[in-house]
C-alpha positions as CSV (number, residue, x, y, z in Angstrom):
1,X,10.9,-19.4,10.3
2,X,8.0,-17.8,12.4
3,X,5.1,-16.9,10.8
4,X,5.7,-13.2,11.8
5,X,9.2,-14.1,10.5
6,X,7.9,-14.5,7.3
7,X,5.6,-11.3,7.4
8,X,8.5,-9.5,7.8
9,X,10.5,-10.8,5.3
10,X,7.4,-9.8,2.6
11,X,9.3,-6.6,1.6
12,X,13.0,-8.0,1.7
13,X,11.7,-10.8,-0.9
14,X,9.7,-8.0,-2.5
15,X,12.9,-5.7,-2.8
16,X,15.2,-8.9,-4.1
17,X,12.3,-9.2,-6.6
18,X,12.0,-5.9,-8.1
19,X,14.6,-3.3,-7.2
20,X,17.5,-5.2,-6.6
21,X,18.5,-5.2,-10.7
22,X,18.2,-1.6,-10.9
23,X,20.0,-1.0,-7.2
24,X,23.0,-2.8,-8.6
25,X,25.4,-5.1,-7.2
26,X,27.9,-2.5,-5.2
27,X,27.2,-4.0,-2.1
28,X,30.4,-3.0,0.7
29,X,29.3,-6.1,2.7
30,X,28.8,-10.1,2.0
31,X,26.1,-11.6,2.4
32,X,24.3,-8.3,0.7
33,X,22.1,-6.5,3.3
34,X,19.0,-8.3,1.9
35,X,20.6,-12.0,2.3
36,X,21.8,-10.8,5.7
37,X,17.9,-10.3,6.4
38,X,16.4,-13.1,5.0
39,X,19.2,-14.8,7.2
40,X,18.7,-13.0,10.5
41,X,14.4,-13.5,10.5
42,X,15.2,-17.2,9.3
43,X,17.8,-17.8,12.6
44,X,16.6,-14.9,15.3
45,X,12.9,-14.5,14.3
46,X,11.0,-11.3,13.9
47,X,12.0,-8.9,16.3
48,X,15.9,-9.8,16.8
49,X,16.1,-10.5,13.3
50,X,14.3,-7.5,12.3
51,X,16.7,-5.6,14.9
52,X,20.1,-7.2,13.1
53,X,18.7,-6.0,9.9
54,X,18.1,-2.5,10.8
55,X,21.5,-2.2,12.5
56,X,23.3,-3.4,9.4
57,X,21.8,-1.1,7.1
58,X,22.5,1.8,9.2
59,X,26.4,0.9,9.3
60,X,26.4,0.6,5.3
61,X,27.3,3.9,4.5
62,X,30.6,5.7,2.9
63,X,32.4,6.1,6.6
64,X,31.0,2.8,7.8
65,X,32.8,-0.6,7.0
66,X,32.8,-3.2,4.5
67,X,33.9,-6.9,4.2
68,X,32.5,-10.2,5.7
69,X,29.8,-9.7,7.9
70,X,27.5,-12.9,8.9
71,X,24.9,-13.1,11.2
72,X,25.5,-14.0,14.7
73,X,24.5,-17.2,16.4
């Protein structure tokens, strides 16, 4: 991971750290939109990774879909 990869995962680890138990575990997707994250900065870097972040958590909501959804190569 880049080192600006790993600046921008700060608040993803941050969020798995200290909101995630009081979020709950209702996630419509697998991996859960944080693991998906840490996933995407880890293969694509900052800015793609960042990018495939973003446009998964704007599909997670009631209209949007659910089920397997990895990162692509």
């Amino acid at each position: 991971m880049s080192p600006l990869a790993h600046i921008a995962a700060l608040p993803v680890r941050a969020y798995r750290l200290i909101f995630s138990a009081w979020v709950g575990h209702g996630c419509r997707f697998q991996p859960t939109c944080s693991a998906y994250a840490l996933e995407a900065l880890e293969k694509h870097g900052a800015f793609k990774g960042s990018y495939l972040t973003i446009r998964r958590i704007l599909r997670c909501h009631p209209l949007g879909g659910s089920g397997i959804d990895n990162v692509p190569d």
